[in-house]
VMD Tcl script that draws the C-alpha trace (Angstrom):
set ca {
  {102.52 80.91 101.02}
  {102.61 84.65 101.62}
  {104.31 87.17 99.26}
  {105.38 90.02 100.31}
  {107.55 93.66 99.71}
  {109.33 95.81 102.06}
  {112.05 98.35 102.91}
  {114.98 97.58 105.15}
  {118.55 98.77 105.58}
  {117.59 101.49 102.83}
  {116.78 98.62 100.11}
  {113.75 96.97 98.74}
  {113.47 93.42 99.63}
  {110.99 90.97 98.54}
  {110.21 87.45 99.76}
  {108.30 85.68 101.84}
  {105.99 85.96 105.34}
  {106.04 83.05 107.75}
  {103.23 81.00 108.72}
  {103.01 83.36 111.82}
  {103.16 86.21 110.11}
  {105.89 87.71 112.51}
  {108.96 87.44 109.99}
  {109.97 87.74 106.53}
  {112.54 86.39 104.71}
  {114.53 88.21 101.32}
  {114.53 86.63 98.48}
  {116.80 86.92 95.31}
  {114.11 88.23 92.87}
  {114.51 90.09 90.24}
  {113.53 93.84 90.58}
  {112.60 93.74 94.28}
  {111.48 97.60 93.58}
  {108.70 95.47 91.75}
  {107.73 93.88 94.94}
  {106.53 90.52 94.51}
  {105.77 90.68 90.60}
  {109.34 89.01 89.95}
  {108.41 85.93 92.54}
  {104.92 85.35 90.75}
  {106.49 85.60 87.03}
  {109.26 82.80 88.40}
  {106.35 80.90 89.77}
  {104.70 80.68 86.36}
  {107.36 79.45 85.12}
  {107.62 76.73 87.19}
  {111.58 77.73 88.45}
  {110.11 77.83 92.07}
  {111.40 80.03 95.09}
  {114.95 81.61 94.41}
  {117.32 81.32 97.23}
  {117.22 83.31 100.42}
  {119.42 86.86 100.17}
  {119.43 87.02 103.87}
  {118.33 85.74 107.32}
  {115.01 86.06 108.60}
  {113.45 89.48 110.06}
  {110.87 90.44 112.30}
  {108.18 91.94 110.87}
  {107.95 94.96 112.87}
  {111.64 95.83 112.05}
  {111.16 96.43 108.58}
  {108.90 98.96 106.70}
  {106.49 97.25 104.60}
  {105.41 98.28 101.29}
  {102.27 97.10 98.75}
  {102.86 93.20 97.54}
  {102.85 94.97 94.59}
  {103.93 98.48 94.64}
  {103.56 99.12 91.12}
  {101.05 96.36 89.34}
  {102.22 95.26 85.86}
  {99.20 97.58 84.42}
  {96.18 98.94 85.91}
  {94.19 97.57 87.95}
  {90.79 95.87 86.59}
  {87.95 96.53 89.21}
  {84.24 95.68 89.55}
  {81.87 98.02 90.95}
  {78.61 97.79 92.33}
  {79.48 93.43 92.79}
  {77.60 93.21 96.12}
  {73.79 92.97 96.50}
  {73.46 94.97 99.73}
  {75.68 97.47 97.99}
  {73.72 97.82 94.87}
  {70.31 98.13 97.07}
  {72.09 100.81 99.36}
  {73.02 103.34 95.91}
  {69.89 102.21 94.25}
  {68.73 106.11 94.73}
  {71.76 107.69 94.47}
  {73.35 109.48 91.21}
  {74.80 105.43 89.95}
  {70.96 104.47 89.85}
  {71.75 104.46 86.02}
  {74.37 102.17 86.12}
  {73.30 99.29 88.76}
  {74.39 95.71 87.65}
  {71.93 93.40 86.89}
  {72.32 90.14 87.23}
  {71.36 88.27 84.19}
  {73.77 90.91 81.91}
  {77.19 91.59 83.08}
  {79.52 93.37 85.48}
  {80.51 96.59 85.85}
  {84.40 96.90 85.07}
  {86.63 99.92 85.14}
  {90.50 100.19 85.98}
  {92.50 102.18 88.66}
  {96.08 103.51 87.17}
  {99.11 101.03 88.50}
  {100.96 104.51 90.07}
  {97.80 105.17 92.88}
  {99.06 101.85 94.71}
  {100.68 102.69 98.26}
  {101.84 100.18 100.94}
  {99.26 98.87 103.83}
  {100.01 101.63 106.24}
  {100.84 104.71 104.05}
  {98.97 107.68 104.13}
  {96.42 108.28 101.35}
  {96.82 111.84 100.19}
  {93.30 114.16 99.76}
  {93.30 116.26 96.49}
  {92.65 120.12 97.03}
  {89.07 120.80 97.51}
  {89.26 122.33 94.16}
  {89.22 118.92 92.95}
  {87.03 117.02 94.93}
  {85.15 116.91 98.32}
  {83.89 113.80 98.64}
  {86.19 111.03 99.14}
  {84.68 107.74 99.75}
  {86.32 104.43 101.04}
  {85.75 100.89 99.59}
  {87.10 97.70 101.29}
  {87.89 95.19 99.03}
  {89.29 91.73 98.46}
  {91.49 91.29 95.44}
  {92.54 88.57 93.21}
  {96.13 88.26 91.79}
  {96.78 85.92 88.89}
  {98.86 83.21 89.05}
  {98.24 81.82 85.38}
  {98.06 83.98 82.68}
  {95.30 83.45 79.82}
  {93.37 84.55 76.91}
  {89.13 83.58 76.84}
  {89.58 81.95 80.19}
  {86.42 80.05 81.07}
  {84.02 80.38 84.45}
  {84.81 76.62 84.79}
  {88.71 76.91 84.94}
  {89.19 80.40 86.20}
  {90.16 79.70 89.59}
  {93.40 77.38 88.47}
  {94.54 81.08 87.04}
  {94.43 82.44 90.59}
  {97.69 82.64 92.54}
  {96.37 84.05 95.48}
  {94.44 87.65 97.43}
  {95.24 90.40 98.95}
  {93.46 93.65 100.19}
  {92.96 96.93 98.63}
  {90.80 100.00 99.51}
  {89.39 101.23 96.20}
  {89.17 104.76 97.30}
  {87.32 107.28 95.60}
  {86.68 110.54 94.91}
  {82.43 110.59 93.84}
  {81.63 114.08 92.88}
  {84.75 113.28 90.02}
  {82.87 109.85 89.01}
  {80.02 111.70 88.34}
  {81.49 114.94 86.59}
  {83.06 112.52 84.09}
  {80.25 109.64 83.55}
  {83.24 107.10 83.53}
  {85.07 106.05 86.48}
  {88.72 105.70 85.93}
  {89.70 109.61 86.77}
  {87.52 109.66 90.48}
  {89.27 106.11 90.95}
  {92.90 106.97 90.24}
  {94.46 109.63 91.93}
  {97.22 109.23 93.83}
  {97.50 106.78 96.40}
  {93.76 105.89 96.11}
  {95.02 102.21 95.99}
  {96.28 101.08 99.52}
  {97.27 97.62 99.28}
  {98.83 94.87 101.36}
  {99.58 93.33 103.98}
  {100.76 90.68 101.62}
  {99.60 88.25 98.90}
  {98.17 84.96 100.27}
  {98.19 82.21 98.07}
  {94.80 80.49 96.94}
  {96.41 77.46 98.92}
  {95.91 78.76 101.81}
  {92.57 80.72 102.10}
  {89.63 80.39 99.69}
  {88.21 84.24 98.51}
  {84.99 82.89 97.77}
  {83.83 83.12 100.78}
  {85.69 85.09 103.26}
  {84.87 88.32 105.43}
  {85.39 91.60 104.18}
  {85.06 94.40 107.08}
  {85.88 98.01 107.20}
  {86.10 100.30 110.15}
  {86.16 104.50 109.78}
  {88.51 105.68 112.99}
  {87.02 102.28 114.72}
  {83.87 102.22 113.97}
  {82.45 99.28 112.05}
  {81.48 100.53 108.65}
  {81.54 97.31 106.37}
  {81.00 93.85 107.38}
  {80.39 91.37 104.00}
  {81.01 88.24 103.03}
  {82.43 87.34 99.20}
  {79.65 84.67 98.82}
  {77.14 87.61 98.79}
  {78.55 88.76 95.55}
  {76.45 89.49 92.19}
  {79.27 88.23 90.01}
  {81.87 85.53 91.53}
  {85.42 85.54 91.17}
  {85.04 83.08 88.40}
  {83.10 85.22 86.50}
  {85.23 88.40 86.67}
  {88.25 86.17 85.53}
  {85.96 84.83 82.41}
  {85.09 88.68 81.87}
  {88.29 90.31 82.09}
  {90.18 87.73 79.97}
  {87.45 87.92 76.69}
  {90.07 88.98 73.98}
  {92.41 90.33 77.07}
  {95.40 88.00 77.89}
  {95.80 88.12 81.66}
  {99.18 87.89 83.20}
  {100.76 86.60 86.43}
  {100.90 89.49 88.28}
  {97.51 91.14 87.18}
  {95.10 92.22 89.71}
  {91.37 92.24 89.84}
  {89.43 94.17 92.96}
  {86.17 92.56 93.16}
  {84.08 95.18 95.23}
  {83.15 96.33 98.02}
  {80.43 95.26 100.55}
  {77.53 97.77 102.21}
  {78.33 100.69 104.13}
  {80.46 103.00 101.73}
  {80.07 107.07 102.50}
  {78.21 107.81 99.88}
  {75.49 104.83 101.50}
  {74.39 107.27 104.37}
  {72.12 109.97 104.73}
  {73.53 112.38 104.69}
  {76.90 111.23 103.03}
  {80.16 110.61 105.35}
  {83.08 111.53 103.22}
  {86.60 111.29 104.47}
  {88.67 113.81 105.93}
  {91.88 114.95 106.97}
  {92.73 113.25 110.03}
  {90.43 110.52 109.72}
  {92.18 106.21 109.91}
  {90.31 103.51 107.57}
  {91.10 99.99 108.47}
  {90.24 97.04 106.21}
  {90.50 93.46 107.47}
  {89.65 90.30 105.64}
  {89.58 86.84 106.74}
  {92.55 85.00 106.29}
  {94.79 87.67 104.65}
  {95.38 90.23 106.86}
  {94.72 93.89 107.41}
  {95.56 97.46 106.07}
  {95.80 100.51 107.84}
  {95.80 104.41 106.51}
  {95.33 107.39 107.51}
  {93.42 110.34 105.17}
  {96.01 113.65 104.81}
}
mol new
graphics top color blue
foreach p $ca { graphics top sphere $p radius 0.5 }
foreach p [lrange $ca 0 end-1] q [lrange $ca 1 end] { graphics top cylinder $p $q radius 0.2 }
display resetview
């Protein structure tokens, strides 16, 4: 099953992708401005699919926005989850703050409002706030189940599914304020799509994550290479937090971020990043 949101005949519309991927169907969901949050809450209730609101569309005829244009709160991320990632910042400024893999992982959150849609533009501050924007292709997890102290061993029956974000950010703000959440959250530093694929259908422990910077191949990791698994960022995130359907966890990026090179390649005006993961689909967005 595929969940998605769009725009078409100047309405939101949420619903559902076909097995092809070249049409979607409207469904009658509650708050389709909400995207596809309204279809997982009904799911987790067990009502099932509501009816269809109209006929099937191609997928090219209508404008397609985040899965989840505005996530039920913000978004919990990990950073620094891959080992070639770690190794490749291990002498940068986030020496300091490198996970280790007998303690726990890094967490921090990006604000609901910085999602945009898979092929949105992502908006660079002035360059009174920041100069070096960095990209970070990522596979995320979307709960299905909610919980409270959800354990390693059943986290993945809380899973409804993936999708793919690009946790953009913005390094020289990271660093001016020790904690993440401001350098991670600016607007539209959360492109998101092309849809939600359920857990049914593709397995996220082990698929490839790639990125490509105006077509050349920046990122290319698999989620088996991982310092903390999926499992274990559920079990984290739920200690005395009770996940809901609809929450979303980004679980890092692979090697071969900007700030990896020497010297640094941070995003500019003009430039495209494209992130593509196995099984789920790809995002596309230009830097303004």
């Amino acid at each position: 099953m595929r969940l998605a949101s769009w725009r078409w005949g100047g309405k939101h519309h949420a619903g559902t992708v076909s097995p092809c991927g070249r049409e979607v169907t409207p469904l009658d969901v509650p708050r389709p401005d909400r995207g596809a949050l309204g279809l997982l809450q009904m799911l987790a209730r067990r009502e099932g699919l509501p009816r269809a609101t109209g006929p099937r569309l191609p997928l090219e005829a209508v404008d397609l926005r985040a899965p989840l244009p505005r996530p039920l709160r913000s978004i919990f991320c990990a950073g620094r989850n891959y080992r070639a990632h770690a190794a490749e910042l291990a002498t940068s400024v986030f020496s300091n703050s490198l996970p280790k893999e007998d303690t726990w992982p890094i967490v921090f959150s990006k604000l609901p409002e910085c999602v945009v849609g898979p092929r949105d533009d992502v908006k660079l501050p002035s360059s009174r706030i920041t100069t070096q924007i960095d990209y970070e292709s990522e596979l995320a997890v979307v709960i299905g189940t909610g919980g409270l102290d959800i354990s390693r061993s059943q986290a993945m029956d809380h899973v409804f599914g993936y999708t793919v974000v690009n946790d953009v950010s913005a390094r020289d703000v990271q660093v001016r304020h020790q904690q993440w959440d401001l350098g991670k959250s600016f607007d539209t530093f959360c492109p998101m799509g092309p849809w939600i694929t359920s857990a049914d259908e593709v397995d996220g422990r082990d698929v490839r994550v790639r990125g490509w910077v105006n077509g050349e191949l920046r990122q290319d990791g698999r989620t088996r290479d991982m310092i903390f698994d999926i499992a274990t960022l559920i079990e984290t995130c739920s200690r005395g937090i009770t996940l809901y359907p609809g929450d979303v966890i980004a679980t890092g990026t692979p090697a071969g971020v900007g700030m990896g090179f020497s010297p640094p390649r941070w995003l500019r005006h003009g430039d495209v990043m494209r992130v593509e993961i196995e099984g789920l689909g790809a995002i596309e967005n230009r830097f303004v």
